[in-house]
C-alpha positions in Angstrom: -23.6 4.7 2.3 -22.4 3.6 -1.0 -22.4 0.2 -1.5 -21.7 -2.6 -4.8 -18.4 -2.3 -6.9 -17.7 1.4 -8.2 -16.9 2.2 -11.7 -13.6 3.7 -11.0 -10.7 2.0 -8.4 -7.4 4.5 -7.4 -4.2 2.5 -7.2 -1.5 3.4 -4.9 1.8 1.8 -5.7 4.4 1.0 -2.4 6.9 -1.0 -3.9 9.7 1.3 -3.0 8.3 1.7 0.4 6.6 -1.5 1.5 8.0 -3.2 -1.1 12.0 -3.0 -0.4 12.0 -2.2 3.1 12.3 -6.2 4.2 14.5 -7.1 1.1 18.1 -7.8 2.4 19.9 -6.5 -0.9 20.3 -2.6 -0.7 18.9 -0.9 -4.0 21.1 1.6 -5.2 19.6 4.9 -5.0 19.7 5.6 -9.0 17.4 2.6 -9.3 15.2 3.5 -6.9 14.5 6.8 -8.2 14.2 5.5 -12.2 11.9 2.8 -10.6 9.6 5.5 -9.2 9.9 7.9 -12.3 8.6 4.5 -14.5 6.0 4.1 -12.2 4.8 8.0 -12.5 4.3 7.1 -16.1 1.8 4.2 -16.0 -1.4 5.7 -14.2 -1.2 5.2 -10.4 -2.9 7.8 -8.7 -0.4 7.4 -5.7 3.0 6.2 -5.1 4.2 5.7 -1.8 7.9 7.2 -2.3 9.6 6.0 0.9 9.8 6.2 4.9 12.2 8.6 6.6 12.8 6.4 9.3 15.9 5.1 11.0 18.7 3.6 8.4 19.5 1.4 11.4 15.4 0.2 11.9 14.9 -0.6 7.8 18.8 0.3 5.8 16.8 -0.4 2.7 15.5 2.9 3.1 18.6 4.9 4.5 18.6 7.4 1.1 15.2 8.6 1.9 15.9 12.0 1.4 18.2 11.6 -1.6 15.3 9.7 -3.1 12.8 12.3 -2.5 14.8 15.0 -4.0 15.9 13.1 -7.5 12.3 11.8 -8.8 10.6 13.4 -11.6 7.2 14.0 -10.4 3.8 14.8 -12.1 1.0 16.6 -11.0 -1.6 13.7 -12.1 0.4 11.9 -9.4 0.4 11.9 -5.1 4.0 11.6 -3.8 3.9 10.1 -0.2 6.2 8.9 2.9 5.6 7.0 5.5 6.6 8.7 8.8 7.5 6.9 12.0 7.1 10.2 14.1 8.1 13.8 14.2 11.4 13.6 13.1 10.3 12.0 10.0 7.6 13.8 9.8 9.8 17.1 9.5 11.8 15.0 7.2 9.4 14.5 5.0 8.1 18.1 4.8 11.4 19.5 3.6 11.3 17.1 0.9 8.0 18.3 0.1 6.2 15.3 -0.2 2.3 15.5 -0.9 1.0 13.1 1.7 2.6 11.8 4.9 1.1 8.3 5.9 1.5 7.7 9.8 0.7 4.5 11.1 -0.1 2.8 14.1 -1.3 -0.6 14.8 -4.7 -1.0 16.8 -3.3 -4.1 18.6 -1.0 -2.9 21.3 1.6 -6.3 21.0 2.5 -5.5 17.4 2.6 -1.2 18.3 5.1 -2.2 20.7 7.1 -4.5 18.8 6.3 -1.9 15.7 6.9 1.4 17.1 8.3 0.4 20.6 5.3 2.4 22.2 2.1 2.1 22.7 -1.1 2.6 20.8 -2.1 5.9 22.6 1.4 7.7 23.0 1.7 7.0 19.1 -1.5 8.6 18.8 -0.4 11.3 21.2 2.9 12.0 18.7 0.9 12.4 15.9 -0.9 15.8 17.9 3.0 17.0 17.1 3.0 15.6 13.7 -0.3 17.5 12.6 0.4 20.6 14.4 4.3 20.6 12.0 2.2 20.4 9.3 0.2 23.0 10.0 -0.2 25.9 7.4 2.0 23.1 4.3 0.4 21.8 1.7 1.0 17.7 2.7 -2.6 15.8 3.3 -2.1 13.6 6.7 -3.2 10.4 6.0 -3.7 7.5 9.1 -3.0 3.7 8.3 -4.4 1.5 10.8 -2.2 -1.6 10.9 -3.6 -5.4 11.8 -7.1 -3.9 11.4 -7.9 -7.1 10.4 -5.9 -9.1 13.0 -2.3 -9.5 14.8 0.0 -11.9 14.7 0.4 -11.8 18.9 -2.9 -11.1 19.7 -5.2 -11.9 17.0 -8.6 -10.6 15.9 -9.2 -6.8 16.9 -13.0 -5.8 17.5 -14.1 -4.2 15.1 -15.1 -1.3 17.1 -11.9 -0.7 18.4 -10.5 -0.5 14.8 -13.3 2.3 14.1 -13.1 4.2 17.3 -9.3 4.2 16.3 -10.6 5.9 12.8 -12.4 8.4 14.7 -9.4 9.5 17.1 -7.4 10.1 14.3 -10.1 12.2 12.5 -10.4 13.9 15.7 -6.7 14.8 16.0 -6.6 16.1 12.4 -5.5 13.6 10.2 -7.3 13.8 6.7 -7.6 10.2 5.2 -7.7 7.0 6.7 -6.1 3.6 5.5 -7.4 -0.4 7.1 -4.1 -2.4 6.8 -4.0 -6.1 6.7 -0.3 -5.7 8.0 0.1 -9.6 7.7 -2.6 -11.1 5.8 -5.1 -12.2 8.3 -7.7 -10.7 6.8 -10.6 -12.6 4.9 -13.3 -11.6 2.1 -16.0 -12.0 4.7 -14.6 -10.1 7.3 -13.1 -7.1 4.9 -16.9 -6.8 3.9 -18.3 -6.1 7.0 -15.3 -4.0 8.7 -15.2 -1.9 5.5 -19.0 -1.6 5.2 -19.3 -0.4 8.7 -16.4 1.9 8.5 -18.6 3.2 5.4 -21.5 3.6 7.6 -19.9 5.4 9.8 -17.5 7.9 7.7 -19.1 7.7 4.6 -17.1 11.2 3.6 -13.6 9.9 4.5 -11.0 8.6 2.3 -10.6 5.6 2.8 -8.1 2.6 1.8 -7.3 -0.9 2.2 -3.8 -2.4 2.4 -4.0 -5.8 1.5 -1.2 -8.2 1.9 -1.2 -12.0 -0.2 0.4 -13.8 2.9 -1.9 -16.7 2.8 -3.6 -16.1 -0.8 -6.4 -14.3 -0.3 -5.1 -10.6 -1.4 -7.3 -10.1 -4.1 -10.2 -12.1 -2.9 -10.2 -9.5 -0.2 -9.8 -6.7 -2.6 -13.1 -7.7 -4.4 -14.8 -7.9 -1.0 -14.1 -4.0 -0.2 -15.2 -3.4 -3.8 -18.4 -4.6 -3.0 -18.5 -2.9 0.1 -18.1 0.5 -1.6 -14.2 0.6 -1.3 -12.2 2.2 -4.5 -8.8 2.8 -2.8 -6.2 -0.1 -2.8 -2.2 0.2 -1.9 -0.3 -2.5 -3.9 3.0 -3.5 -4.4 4.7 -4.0 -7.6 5.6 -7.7 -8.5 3.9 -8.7 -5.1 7.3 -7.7 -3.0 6.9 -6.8 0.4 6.1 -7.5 4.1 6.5 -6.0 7.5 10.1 -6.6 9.3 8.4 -6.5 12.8 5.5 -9.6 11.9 6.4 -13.1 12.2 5.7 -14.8 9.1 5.0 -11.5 6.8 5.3 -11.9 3.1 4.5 -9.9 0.3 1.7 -7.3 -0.5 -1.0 -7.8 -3.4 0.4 -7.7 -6.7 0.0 -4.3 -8.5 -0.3 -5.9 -11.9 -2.5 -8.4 -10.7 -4.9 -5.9 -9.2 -5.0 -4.0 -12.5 -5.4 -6.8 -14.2 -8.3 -8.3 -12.2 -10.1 -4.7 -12.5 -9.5 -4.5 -15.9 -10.9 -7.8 -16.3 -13.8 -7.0 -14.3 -14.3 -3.7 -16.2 -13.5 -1.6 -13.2 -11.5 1.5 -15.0 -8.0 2.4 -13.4 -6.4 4.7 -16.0 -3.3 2.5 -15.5 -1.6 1.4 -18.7 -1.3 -2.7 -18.0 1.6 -3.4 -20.1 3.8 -0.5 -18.9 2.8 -2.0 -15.4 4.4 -5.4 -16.6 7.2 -4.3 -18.0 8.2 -3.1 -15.5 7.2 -5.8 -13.3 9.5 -8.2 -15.1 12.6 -6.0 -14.6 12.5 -6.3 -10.7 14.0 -10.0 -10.9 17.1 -8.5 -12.3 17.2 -5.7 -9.7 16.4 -7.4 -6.9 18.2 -10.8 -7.3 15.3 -13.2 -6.8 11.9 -13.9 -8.3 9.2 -12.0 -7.8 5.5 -13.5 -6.4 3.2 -11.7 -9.1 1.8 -14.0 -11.6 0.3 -12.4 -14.5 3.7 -11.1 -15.1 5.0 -14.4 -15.5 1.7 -15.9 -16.9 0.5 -12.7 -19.0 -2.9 -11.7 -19.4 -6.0 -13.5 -19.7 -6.8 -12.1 -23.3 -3.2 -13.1 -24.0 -4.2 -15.4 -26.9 -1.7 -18.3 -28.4 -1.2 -19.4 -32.1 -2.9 -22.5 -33.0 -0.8 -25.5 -31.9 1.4 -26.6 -35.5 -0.4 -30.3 -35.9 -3.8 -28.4 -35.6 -2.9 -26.3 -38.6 -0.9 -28.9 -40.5 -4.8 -30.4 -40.8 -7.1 -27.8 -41.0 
């Protein structure tokens, strides 16, 4: 089982997924798709495109497919979608996309209210999803959302959250992904759920979704480090949040993640600056502020001229 922080950390951007799909403003689908073609340029190894799910659940993300189609992409870079079920999941496959991410939530209160199903006939769809993807190119990843608690229910055992891991290995899914799906989680617990899940797949892909909801995103993020964890979904500017969770607020920064690393000497291959360039653009796009602070604060080797009156007397 590896174990202590790794050398290397992947970012996977979703601000045009997670990000937009609870902000009330409807982003034109020209700025969607320059937004993503920046983003290609700055490093990520992953950028959650968009979800092909119903214009009617999440408008934000009615122009799925027009989305899909227009971006530039790179081979350096993983283009995924989140798909709600087979529909989307066929979707997606037309527009060729090199991941799908399904998702279900371990806690059966927030599936329902999620997914209007429960946990295992959402498992049981994704037997269809695999089987239509079949023979493509597209890795199948599985998010697990509240892994680390639900906003109806509360803490999930962490067993149930692994033997959820398993079924979805068992049904064919490649990858798997521990979502924090409204920031419950804490540095402690990511520690020990990540470290077991370690234990247990120590071959698997695996990673962690982080949202800032009560200020502990990146707290949390240095916990799975040390746990042996170098995958992390983050949202650009901090934007974010799930429609269907009481009280749900942004994910973790992107730039604030990079930064951290960078800090820390954990190597990204993102380019910082291009990061929070773009990062300060998204107040003009969206209309409102945007959570992230070393985008507004810049970064810690940042320096300042000497105040004028120390100066005048040197």
């Amino acid at each position: 089982m590896r174990t202590g922080v790794p050398p290397r950390a992947f970012i996977q951007e979703v601000v045009t997924r997670d990000g937009l799909q609870i902000e009330p403003r409807f982003l034109p689908t020209e700025d969607k798709v320059a937004l993503i073609d920046a983003l290609s340029q700055t490093g990520v190894a992953k950028i959650e495109v968009t979800s092909f799910v119903s214009p009617r659940a999440v408008p934000n993300l009615a122009d799925a497919r027009e989305v899909a189609r227009a971006i530039r992409r790179r081979p350096d870079v993983t283009y995924v979608a989140l798909v709600p079920n087979l529909r989307g999941a066929e979707a997606a496959l037309e527009a060729d996309m090199d991941e799908l991410n399904l998702v279900l939530s371990v806690s059966e209160t927030h599936n329902l209210a999620n997914m209007r199903m429960t946990p295992q006939d959402s498992l049981e769809g994704f037997r269809a999803i695999v089987a239509a993807a079949a023979g493509t190119r597209a890795a199948l990843n599985g998010s697990i959302a509240t892994a680390f608690g639900c906003p109806f229910e509360g803490a999930q055992p962490a067993e149930k959250v692994l033997d959820l891991a398993e079924a979805y290995l068992a049904v064919g899914l490649h990858s798997v992904t521990l979502a924090d799906t409204t920031g419950m989680a804490n540095p402690r617990q990511v520690f020990a759920l990540v470290s077991a899940f370690r234990a247990r797949f120590d071959d698997v892909k695996l990673t962690l979704h982080f949202h800032n909801t009560r200020g502990m995103g990146l707290a949390n993020v240095l916990a799975a480090l040390e746990a042996g964890a170098d995958r992390f979904d983050a949202s650009l500017g901090g934007i974010g949040g799930c429609p269907f969770a009481p009280g749900a607020t942004g994910n973790i920064s992107t730039e604030d993640l990079v930064h951290m690393l960078e800090a820390m000497g954990v190597e990204t291959g993102v380019d910082l600056p291009a990061l929070l360039a773009l990062a300060r653009s998204l107040p003009a796009l969206l209309g409102h502020d945007i959570p992230g602070q070393v985008a507004k604060a810049g970064r810690s080797g940042d320096l300042h001229p000497v105040p004028a009156h120390l100066r005048a007397a040197q």
